[in-house]
PQR file of N, CA, C, O and H, with PARSE charges and radii, in Angstrom:
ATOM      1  N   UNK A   1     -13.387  13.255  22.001 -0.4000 1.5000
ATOM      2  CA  UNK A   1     -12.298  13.337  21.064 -0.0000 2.0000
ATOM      3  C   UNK A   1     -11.012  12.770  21.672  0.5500 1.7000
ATOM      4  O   UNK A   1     -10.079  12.347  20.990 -0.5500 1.4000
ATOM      5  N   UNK A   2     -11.034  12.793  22.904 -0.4000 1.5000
ATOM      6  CA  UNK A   2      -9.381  12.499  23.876 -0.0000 2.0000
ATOM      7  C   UNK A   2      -9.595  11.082  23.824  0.5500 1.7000
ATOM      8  O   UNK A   2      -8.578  10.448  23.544 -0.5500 1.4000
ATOM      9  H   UNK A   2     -11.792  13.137  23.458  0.4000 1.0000
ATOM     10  N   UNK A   3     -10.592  10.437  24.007 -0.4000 1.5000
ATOM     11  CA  UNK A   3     -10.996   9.370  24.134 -0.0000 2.0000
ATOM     12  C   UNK A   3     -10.577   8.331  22.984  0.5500 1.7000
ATOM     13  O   UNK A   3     -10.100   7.252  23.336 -0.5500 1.4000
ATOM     14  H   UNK A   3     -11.418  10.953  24.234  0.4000 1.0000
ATOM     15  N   UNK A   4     -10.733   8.606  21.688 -0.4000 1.5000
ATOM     16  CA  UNK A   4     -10.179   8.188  20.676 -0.0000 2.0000
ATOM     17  C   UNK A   4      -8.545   8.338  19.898  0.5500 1.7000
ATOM     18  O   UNK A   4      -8.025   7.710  18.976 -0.5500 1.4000
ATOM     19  H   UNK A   4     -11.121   9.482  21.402  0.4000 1.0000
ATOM     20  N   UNK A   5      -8.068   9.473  20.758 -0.4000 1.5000
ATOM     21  CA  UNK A   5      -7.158   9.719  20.721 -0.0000 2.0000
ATOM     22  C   UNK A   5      -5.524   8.894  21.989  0.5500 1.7000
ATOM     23  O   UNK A   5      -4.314   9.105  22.068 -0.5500 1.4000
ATOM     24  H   UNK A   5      -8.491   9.983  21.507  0.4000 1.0000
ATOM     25  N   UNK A   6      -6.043   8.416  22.361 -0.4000 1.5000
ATOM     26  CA  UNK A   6      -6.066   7.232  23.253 -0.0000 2.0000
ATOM     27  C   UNK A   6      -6.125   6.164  22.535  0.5500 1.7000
ATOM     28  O   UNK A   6      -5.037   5.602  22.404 -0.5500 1.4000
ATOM     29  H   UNK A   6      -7.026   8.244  22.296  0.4000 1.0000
ATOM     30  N   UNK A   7      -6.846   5.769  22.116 -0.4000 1.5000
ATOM     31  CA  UNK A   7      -6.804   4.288  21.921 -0.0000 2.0000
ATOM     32  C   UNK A   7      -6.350   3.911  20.748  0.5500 1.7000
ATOM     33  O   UNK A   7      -6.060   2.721  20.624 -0.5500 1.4000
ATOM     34  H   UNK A   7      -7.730   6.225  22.222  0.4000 1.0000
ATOM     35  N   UNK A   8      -6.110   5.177  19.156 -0.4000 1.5000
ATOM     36  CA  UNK A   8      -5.196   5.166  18.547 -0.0000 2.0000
ATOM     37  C   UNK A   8      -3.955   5.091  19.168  0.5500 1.7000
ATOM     38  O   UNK A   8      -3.283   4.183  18.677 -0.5500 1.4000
ATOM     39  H   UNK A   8      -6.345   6.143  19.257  0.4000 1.0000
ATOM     40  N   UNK A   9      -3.236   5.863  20.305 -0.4000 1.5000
ATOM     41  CA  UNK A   9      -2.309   6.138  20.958 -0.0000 2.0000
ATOM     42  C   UNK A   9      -1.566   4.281  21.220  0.5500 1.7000
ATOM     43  O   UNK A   9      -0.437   3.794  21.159 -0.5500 1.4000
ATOM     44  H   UNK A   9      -3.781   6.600  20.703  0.4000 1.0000
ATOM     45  N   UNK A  10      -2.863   3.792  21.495 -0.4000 1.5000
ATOM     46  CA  UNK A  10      -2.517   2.307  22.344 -0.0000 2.0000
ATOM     47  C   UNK A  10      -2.381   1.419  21.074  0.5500 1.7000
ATOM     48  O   UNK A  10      -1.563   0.501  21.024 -0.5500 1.4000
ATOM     49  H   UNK A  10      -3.780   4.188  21.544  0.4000 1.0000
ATOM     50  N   UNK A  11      -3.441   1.815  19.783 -0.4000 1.5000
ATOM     51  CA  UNK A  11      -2.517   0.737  18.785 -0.0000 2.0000
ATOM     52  C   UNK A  11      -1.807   1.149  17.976  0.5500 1.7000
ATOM     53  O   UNK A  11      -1.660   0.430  16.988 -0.5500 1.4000
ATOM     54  H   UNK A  11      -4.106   2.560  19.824  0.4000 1.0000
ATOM     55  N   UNK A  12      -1.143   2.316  18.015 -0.4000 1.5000
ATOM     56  CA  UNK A  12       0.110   2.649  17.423 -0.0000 2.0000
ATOM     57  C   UNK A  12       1.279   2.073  18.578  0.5500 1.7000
ATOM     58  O   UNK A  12       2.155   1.299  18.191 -0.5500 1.4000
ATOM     59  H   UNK A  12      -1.262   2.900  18.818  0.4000 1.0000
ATOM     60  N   UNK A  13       1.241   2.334  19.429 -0.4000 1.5000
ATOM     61  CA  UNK A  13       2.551   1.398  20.496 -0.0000 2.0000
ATOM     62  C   UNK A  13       2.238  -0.341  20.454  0.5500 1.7000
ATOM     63  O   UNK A  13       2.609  -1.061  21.381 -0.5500 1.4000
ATOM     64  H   UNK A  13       0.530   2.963  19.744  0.4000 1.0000
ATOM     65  N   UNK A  14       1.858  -0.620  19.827 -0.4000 1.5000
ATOM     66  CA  UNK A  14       1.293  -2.139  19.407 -0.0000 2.0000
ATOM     67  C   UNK A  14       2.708  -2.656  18.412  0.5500 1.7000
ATOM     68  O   UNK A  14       3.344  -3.708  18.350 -0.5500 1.4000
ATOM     69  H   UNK A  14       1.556  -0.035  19.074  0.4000 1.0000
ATOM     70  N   UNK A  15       2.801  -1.351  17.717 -0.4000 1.5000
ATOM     71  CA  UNK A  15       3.867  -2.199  16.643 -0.0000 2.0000
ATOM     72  C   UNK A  15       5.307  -1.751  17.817  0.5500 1.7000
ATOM     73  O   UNK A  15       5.454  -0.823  18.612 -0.5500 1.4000
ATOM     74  H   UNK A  15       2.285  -0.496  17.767  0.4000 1.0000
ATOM     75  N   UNK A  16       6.019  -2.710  17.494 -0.4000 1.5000
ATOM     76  CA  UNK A  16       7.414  -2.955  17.945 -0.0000 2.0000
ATOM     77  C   UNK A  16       8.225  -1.732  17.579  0.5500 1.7000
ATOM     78  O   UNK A  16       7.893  -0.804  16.842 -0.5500 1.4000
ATOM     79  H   UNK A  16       5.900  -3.463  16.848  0.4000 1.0000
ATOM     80  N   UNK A  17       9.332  -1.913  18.226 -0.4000 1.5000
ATOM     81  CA  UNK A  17      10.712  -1.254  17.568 -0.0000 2.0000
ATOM     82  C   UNK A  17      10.633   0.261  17.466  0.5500 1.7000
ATOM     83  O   UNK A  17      11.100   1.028  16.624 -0.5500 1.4000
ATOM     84  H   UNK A  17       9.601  -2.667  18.824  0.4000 1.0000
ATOM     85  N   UNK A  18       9.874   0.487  18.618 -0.4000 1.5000
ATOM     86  CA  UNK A  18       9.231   2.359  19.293 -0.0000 2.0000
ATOM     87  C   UNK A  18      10.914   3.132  19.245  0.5500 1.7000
ATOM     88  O   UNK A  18      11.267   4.061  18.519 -0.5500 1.4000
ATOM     89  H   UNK A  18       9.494  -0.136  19.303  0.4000 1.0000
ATOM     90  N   UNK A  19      11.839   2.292  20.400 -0.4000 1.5000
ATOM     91  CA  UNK A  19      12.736   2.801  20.686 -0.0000 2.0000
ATOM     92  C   UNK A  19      14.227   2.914  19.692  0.5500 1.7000
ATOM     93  O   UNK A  19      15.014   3.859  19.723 -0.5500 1.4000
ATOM     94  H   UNK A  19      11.552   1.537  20.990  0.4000 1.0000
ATOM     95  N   UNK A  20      14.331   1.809  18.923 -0.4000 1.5000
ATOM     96  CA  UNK A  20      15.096   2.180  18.086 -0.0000 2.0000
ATOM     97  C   UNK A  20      15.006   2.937  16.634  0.5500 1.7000
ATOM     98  O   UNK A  20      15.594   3.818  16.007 -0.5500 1.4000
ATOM     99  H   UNK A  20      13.691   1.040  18.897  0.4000 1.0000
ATOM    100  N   UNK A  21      13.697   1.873  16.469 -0.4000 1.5000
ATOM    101  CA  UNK A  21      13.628   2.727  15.106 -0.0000 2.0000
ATOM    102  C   UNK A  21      12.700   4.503  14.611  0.5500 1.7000
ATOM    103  O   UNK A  21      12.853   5.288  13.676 -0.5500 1.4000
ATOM    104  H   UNK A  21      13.220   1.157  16.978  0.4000 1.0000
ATOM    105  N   UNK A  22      12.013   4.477  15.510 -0.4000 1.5000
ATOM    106  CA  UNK A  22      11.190   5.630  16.015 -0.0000 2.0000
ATOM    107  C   UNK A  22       9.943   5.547  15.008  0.5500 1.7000
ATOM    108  O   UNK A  22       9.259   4.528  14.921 -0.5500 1.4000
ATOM    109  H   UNK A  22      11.888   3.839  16.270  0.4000 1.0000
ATOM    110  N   UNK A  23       9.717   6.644  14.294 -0.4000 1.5000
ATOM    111  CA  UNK A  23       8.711   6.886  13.415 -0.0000 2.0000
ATOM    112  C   UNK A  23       8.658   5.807  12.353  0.5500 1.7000
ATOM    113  O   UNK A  23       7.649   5.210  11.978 -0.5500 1.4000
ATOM    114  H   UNK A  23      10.273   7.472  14.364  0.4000 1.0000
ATOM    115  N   UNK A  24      10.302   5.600  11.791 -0.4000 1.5000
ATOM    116  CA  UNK A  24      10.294   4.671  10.771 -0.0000 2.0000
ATOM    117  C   UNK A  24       9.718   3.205  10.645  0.5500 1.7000
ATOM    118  O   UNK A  24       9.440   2.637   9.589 -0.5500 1.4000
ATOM    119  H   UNK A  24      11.121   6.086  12.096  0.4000 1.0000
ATOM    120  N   UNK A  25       9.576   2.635  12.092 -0.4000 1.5000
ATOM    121  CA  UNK A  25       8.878   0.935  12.393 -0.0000 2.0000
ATOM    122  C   UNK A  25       7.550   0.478  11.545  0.5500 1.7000
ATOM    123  O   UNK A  25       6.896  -0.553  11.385 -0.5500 1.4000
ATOM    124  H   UNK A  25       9.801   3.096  12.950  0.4000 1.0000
ATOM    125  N   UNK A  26       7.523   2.288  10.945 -0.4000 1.5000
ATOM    126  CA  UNK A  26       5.875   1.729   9.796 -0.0000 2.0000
ATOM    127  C   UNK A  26       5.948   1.803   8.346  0.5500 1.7000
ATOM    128  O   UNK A  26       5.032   2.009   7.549 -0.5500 1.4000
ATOM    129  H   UNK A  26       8.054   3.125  11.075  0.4000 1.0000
ATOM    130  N   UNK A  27       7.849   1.492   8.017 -0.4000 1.5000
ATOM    131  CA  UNK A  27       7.585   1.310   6.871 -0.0000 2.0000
ATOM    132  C   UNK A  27       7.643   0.150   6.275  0.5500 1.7000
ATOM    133  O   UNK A  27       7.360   0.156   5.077 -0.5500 1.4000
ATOM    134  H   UNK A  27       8.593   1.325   8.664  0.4000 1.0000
ATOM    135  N   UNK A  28       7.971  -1.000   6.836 -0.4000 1.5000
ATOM    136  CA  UNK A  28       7.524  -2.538   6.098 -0.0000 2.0000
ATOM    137  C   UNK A  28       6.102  -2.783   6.748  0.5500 1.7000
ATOM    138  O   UNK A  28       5.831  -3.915   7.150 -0.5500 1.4000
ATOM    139  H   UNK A  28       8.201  -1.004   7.809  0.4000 1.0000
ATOM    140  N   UNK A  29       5.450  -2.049   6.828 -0.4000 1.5000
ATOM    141  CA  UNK A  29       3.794  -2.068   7.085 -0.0000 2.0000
ATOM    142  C   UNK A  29       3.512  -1.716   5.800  0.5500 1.7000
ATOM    143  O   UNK A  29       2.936  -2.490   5.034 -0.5500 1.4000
ATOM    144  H   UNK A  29       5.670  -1.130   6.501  0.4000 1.0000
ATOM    145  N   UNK A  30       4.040  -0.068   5.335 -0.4000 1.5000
ATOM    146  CA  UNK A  30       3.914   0.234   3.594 -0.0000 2.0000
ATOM    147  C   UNK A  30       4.799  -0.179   2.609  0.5500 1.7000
ATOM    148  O   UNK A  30       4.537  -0.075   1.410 -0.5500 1.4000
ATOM    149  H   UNK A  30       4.507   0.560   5.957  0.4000 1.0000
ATOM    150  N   UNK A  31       5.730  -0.597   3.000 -0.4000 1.5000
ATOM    151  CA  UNK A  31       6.403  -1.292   2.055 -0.0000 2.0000
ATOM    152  C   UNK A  31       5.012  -2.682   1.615  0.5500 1.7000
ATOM    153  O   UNK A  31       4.413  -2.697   0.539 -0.5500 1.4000
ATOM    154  H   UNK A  31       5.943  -0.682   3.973  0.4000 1.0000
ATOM    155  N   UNK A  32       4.822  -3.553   2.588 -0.4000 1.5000
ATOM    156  CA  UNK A  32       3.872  -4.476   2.347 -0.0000 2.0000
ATOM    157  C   UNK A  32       2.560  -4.203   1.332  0.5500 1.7000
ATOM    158  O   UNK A  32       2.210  -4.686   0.255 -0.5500 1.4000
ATOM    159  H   UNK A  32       5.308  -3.542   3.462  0.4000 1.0000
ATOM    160  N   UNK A  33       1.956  -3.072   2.328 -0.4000 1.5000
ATOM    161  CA  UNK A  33       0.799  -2.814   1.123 -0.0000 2.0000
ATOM    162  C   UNK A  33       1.001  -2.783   0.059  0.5500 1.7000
ATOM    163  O   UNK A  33       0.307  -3.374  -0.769 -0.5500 1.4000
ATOM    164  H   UNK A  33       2.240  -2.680   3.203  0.4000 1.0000
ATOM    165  N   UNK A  34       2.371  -1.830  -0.314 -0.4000 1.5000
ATOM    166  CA  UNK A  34       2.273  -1.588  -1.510 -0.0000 2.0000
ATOM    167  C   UNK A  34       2.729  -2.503  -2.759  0.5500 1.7000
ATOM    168  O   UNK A  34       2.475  -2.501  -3.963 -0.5500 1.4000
ATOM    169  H   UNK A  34       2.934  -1.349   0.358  0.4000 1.0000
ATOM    170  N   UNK A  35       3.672  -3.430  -1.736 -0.4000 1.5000
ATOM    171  CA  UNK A  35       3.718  -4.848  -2.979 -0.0000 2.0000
ATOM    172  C   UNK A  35       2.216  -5.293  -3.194  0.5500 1.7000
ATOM    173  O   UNK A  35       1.810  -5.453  -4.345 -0.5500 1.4000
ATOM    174  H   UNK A  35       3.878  -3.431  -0.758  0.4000 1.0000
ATOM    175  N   UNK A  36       1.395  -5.494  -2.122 -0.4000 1.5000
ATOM    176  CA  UNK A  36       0.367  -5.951  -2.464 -0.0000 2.0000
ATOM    177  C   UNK A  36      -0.676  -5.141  -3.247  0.5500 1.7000
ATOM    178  O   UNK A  36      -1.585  -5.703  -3.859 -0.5500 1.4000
ATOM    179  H   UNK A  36       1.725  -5.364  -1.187  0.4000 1.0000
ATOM    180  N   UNK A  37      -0.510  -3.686  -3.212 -0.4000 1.5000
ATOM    181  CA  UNK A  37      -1.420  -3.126  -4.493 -0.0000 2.0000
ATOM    182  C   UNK A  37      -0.675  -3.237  -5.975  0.5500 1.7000
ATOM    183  O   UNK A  37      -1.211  -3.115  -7.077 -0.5500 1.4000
ATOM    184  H   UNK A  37       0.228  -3.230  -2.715  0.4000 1.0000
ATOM    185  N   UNK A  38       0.432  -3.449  -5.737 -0.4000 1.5000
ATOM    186  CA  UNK A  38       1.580  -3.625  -7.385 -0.0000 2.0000
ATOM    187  C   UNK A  38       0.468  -5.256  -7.711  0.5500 1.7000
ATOM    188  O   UNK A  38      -0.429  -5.230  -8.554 -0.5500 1.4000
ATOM    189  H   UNK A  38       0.868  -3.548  -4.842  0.4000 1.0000
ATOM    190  N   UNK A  39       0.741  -6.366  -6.977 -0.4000 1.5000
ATOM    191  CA  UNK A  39       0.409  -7.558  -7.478 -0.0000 2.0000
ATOM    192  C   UNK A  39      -0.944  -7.520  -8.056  0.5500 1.7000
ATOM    193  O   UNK A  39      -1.298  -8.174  -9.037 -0.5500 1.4000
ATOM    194  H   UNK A  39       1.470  -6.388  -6.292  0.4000 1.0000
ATOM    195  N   UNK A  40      -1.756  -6.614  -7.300 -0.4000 1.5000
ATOM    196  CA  UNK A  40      -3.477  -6.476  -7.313 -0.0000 2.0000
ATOM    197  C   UNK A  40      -3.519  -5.864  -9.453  0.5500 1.7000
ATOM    198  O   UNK A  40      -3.962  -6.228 -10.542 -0.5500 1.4000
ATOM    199  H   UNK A  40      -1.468  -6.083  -6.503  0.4000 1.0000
ATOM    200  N   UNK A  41      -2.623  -4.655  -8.737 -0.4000 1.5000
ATOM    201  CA  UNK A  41      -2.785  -4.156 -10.204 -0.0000 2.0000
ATOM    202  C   UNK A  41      -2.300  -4.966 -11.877  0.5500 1.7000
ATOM    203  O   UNK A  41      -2.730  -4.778 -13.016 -0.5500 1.4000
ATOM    204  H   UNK A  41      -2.264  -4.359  -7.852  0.4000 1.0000
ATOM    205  N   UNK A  42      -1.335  -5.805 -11.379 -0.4000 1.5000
ATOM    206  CA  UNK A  42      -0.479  -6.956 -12.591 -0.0000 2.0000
ATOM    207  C   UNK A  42      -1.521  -8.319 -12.713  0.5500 1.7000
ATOM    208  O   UNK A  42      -1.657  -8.716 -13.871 -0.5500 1.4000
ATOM    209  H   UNK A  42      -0.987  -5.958 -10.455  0.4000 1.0000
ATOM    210  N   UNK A  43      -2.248  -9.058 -11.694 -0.4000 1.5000
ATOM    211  CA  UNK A  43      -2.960 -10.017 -11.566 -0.0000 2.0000
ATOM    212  C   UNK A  43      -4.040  -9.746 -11.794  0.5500 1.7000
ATOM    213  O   UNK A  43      -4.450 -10.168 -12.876 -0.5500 1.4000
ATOM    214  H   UNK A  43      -2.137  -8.736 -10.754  0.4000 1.0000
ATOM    215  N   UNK A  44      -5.159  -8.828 -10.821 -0.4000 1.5000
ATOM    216  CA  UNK A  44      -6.416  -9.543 -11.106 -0.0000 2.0000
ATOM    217  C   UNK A  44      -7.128  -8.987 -11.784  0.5500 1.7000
ATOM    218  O   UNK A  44      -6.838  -7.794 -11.865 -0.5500 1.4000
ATOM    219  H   UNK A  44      -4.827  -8.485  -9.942  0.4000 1.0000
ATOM    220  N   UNK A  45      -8.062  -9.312 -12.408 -0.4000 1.5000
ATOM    221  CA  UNK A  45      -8.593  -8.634 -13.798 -0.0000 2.0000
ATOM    222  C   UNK A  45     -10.415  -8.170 -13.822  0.5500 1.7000
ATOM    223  O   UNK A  45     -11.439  -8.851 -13.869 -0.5500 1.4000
ATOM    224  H   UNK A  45      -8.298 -10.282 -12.342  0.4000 1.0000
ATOM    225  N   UNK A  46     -10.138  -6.593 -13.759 -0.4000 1.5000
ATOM    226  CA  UNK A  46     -11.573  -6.460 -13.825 -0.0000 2.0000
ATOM    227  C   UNK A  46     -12.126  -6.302 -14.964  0.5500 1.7000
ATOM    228  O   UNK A  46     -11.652  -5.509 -15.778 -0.5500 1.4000
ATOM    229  H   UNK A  46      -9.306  -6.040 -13.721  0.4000 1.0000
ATOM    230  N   UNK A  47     -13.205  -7.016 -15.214 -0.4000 1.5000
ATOM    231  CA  UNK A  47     -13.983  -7.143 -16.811 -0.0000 2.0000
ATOM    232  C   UNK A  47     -13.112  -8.464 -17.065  0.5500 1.7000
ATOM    233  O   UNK A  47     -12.963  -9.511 -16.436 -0.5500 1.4000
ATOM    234  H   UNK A  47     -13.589  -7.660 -14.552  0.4000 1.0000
ATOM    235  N   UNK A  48     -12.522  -7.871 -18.456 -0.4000 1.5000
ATOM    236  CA  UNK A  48     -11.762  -8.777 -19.434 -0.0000 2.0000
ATOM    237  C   UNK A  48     -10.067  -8.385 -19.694  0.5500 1.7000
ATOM    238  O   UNK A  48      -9.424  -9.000 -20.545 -0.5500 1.4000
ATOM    239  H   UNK A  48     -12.643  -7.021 -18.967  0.4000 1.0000
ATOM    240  N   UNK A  49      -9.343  -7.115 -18.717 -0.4000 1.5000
ATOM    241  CA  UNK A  49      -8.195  -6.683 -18.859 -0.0000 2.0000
ATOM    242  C   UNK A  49      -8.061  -6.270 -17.337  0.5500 1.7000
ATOM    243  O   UNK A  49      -9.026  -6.209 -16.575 -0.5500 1.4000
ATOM    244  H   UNK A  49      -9.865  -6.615 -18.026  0.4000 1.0000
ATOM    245  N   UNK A  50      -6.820  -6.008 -17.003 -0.4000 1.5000
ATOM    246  CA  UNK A  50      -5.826  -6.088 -15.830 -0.0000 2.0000
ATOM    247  C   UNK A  50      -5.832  -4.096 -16.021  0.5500 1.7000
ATOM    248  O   UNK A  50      -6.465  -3.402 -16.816 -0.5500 1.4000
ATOM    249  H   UNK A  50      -6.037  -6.058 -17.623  0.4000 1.0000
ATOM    250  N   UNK A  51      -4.776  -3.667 -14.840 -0.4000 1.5000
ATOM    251  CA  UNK A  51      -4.643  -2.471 -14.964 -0.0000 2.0000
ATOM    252  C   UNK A  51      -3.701  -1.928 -15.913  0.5500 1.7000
ATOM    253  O   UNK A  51      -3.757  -0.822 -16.449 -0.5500 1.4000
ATOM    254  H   UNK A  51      -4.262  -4.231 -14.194  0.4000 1.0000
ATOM    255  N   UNK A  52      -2.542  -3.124 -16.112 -0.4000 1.5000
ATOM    256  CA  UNK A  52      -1.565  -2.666 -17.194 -0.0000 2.0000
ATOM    257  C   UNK A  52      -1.457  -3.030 -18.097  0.5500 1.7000
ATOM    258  O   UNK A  52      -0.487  -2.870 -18.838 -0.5500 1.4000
ATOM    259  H   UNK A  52      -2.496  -4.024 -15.677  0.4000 1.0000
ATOM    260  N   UNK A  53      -2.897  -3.921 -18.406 -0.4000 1.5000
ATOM    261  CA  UNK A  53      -2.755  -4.100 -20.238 -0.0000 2.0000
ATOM    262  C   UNK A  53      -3.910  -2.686 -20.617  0.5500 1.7000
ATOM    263  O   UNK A  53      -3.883  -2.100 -21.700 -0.5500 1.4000
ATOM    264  H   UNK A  53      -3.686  -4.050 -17.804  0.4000 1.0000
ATOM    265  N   UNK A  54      -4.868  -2.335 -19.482 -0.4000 1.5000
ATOM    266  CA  UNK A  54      -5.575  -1.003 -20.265 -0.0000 2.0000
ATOM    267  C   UNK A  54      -4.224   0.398 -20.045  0.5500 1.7000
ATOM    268  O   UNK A  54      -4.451   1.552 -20.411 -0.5500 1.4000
ATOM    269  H   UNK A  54      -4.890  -2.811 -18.603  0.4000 1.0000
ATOM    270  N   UNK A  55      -3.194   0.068 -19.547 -0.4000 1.5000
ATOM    271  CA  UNK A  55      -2.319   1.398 -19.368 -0.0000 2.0000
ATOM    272  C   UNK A  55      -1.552   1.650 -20.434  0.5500 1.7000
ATOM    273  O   UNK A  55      -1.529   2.705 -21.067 -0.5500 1.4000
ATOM    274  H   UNK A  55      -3.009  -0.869 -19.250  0.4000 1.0000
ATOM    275  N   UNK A  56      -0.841   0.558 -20.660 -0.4000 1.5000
ATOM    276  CA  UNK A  56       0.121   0.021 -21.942 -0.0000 2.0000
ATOM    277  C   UNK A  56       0.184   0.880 -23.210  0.5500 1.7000
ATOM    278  O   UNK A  56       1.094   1.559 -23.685 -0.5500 1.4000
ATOM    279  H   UNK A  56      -0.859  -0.300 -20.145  0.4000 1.0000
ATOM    280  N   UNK A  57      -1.425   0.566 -23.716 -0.4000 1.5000
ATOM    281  CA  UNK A  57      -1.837   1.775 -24.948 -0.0000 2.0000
ATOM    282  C   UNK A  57      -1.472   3.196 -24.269  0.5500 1.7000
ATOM    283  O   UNK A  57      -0.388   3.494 -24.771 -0.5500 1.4000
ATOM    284  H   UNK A  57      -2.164   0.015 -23.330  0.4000 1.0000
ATOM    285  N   UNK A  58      -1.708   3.828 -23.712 -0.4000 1.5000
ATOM    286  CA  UNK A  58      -1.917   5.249 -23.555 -0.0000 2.0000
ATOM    287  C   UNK A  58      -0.267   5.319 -22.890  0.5500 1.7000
ATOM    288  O   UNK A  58       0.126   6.477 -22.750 -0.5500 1.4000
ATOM    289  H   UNK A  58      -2.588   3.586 -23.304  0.4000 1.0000
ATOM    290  N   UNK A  59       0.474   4.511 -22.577 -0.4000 1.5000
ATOM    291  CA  UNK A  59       1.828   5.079 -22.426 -0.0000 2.0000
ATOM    292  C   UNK A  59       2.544   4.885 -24.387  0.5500 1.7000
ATOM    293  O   UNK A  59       3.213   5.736 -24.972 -0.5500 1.4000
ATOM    294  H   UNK A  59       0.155   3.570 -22.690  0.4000 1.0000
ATOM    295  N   UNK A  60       2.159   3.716 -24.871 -0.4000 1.5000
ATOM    296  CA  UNK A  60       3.122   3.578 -26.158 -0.0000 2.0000
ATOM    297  C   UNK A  60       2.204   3.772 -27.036  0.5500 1.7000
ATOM    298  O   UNK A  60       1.793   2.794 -27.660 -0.5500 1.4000
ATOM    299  H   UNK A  60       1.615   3.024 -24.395  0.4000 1.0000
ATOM    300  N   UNK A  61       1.813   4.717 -27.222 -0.4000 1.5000
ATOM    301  CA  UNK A  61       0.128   4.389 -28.545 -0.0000 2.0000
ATOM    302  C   UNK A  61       0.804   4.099 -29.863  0.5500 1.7000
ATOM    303  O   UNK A  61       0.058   3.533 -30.663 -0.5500 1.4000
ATOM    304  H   UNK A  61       2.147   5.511 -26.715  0.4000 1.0000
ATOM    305  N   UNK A  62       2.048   4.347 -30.300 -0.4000 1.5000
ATOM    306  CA  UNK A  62       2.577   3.945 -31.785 -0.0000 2.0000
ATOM    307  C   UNK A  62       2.925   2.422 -31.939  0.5500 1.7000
ATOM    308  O   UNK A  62       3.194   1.879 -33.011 -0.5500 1.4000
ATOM    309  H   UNK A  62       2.654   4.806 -29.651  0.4000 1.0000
ATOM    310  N   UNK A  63       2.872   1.684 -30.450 -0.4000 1.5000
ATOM    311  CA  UNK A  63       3.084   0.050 -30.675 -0.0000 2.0000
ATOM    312  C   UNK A  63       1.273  -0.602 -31.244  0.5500 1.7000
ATOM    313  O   UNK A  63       1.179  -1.663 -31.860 -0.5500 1.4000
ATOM    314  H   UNK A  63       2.654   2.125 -29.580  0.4000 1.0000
ATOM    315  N   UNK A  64       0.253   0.099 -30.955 -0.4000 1.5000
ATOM    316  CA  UNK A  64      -1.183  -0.370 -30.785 -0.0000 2.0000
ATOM    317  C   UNK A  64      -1.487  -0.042 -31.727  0.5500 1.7000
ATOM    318  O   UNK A  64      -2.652  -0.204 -32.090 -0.5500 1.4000
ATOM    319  H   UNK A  64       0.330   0.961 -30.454  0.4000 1.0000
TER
END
């Protein structure tokens, strides 16, 4: 268990900016993902509809 706990240890000090920014240096890591799950969800289309043309109805059902 120490063993793995270690070598997470070694690629968490991988990302930069330990000393100034502290804990915070991992949030344009999630900032990133999460543009990239926004684009995933607006672009690509499983079946024949996207995630926010099947959402659309069930937020405005009196426009449909």
């Amino acid at each position: 268990m120490f063993h793995r706990s270690k070598n997470l240890k070694y690629v968490l000090n991988l990302v930069p900016g330990k000393r100034r920014l502290g804990t915070y240096r991992f949030l344009p890591i999630f900032f990133c993902i999460g543009g990239v799950m926004e684009w995933i969800m607006i672009n690509v289309r499983i079946g024949k509809e996207t995630f926010c043309e099947r959402l659309e109805p069930k937020l405005h059902p009196k426009n449909y």
